[in-house]
N, C-alpha and C positions, 0 to 999 in steps of 0.2 A: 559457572559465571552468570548464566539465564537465573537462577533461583529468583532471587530476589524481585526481576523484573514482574517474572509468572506468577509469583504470590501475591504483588500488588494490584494486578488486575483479579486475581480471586477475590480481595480481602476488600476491593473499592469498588468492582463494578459498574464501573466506568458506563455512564451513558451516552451513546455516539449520535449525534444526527448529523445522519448521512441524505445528504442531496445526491445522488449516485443513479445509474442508468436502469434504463428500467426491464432491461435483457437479463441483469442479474439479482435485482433488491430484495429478492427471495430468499437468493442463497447468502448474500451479504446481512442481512437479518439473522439467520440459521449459525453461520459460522460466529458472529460477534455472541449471541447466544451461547455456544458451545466452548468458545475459549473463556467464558466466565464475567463479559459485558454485557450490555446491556442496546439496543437497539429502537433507535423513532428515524421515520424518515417524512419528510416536506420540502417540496419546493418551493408552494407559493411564497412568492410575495411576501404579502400580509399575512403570513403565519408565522415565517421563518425565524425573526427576530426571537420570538417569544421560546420558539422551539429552543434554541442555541440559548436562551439564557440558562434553560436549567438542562442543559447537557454540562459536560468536560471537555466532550471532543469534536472536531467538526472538520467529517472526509466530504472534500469537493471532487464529486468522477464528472468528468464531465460527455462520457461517452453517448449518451444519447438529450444533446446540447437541443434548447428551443431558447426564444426570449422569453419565454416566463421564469425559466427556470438559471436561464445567466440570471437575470435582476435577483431572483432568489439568492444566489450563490454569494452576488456581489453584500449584500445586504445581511447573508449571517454571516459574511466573513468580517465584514464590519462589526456587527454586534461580539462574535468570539473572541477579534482584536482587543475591545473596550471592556469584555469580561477577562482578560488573561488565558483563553483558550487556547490547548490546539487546536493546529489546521493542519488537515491535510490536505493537497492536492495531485490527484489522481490525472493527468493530462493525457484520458485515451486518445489514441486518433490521432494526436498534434501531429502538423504536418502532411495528413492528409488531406486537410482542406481548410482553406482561408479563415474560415469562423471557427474549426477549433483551435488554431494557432493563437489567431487573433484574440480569441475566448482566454485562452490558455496563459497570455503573455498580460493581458489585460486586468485578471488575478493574481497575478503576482506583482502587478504594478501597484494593484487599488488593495491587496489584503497583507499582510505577514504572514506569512507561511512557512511553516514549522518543520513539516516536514515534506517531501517532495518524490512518487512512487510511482515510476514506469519503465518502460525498455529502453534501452540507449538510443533506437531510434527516437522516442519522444524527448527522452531529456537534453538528446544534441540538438533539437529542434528547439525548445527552451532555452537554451545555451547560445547558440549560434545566430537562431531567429530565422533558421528554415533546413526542410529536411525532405526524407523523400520517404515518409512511411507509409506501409505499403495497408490498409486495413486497419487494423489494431495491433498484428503483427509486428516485429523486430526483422526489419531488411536481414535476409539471410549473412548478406556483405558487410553487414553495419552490428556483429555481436560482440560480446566481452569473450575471447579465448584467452588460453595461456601464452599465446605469444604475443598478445596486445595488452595483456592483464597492466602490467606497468605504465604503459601509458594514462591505460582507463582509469585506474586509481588516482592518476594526479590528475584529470580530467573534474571525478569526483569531488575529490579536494578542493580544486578550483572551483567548480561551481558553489559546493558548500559555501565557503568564505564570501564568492562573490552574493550569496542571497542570504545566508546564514540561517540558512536550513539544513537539516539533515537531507541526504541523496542518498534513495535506495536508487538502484539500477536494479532490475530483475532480468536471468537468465536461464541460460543453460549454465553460468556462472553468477553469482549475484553478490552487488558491491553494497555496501550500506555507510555511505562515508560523513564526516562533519570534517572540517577543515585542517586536523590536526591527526585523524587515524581512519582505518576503512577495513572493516571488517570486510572478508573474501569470503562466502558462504560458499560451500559445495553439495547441499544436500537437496533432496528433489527428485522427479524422475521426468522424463521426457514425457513422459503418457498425459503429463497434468498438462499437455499442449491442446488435448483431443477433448478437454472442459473448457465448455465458454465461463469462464469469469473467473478463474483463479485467482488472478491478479485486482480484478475489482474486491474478490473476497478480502484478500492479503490489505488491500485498504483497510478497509472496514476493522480490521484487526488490528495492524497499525497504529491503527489510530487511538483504538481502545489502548493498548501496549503507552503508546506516548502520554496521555492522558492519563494513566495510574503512573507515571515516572518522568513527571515535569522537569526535574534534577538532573536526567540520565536519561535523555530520549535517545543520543546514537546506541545506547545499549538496549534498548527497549525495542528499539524498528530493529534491532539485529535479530533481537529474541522471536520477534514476530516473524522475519525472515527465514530464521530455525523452524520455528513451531511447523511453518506453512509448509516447506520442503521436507519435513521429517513425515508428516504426517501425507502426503504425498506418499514416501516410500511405505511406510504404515497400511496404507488404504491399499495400495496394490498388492502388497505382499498377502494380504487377507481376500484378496480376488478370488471367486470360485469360477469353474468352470463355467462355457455361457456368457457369465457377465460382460459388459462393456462401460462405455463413456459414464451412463447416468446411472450404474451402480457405484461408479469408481467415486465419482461426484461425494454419492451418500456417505464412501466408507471416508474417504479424507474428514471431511464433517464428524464424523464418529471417532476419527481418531484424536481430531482436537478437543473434543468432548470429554474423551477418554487418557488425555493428554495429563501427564504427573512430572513434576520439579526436576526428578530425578532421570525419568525417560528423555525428558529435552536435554537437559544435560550431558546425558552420556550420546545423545543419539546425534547432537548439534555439530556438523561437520565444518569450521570456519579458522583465519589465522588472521591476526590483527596484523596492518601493515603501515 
């Protein structure tokens, strides 16, 4: 079902400017590289605009938030609105503290926003307009399981229609919804808890994904949701003895690298609902 989405980021190469935190832009670089895009990151100001004009896509993280770099955000996301870009927005943190919240709610009021990627603790914080997350972290209390999956989904939904964005929710279960279906992803391994930035990588990816498949972005942020969790399992299974956290990091990277049409395909663990 992924085919098509994976081929179009091969065959476009989609260039991403990500304003994104600066704990992980290394590896959010590396990964967009490896899935077959293309990577520029800025915050100023007065660069920003010009940046985002000759991108496709444009991930907002806003995990390590200054005033330089909100004004930044605000300002490409204006310019990608008036070019037909995506946007993503990444809303680390929301709810753990006033200025990401406010950061966070403020973005979605001044930009369009296309697509929408974090834990249920942040998106119920988005949603609701407060929360209690704990770090970056998903409140242990606050997750997508099988016995709330039903509600979560229409949760999803609801939010979708209400911004008319695509809603990933990322877990231990992971929901990828637009207002009318929501992909249930199951693949992944708990170990991708013990990397800082999975989820800012999974942006940066994303966003490549929606930008090669302007047509078909809930299927594109699914593919990326695949890609990410597959290669997850990929990279651990190839763990040698010794290894830890910052070899697992490399091999996930290696596996989307190494990542073919066919392997997401059979490997993508998901039911439409």
């Amino acid at each position: 079902m992924f085919e098509n989405c994976f081929e179009n980021v091969k065959k476009t190469t989609p260039l991403v400017h990500n304003i994104t935190n600066y704990v992980t832009v290394n590896d959010v670089a590396n990964v967009l590289l490896a899935c077959g895009g293309s990577p520029i990151m800025s915050d100023e100001p007065e660069d920003v605009a010009d940046i985002t004009s000759i991108c496709q896509g444009l991930n907002i993280n806003i995990g390590t938030l200054n005033k330089r770099s909100i004004e930044g955000m605000l300002i490409a996301g204006a310019k990608a609105n008036e070019l037909g870009h995506v946007v993503l927005l990444d809303p680390v943190g929301a709810g753990a503290s006033a200025l990401r919240t406010n950061t966070a709610i403020k973005l979605m009021d001044k930009i369009k926003i296309d697509v929408i990627r974090g834990n249920i603790s942040e998106i119920k914080t988005l949603a609701l307009g407060s929360g209690s997350t704990k770090g970056v972290d998903a409140d242990a209390a606050d997750t997508v399981t099988e016995e709330n999956l039903d509600t979560m989904i229409a949760f999803a939904k609801e939010f979708s229609a209400r911004t008319g964005a695509v809603v990933a929710i990322t877990g231990a279960i992971d929901l990828v919804a637009d207002e009318e279906k929501c992909f249930v992803i199951r693949n992944g391994r708990p170990e991708m808890s013990k990397i800082t930035g999975t989820g800012c990588q999974l942006s940066g990816m994303a966003t490549a994904y929606a930008a090669a498949n302007p047509e078909n972005k809930t299927e594109a942020v699914a593919a990326a949701v695949c890609l990410m969790g597959l290669a997850g399992e990929i990279g651990f299974a190839n763990m040698q003895p010794g290894e830890g956290n910052a070899s697992y990091r490399n091999r996930i990277i290696d596996a989307i690298y190494n990542m073919d049409a066919e392997t997401l395909n059979k490997g993508a663990k998901y039911e439409v609902r």
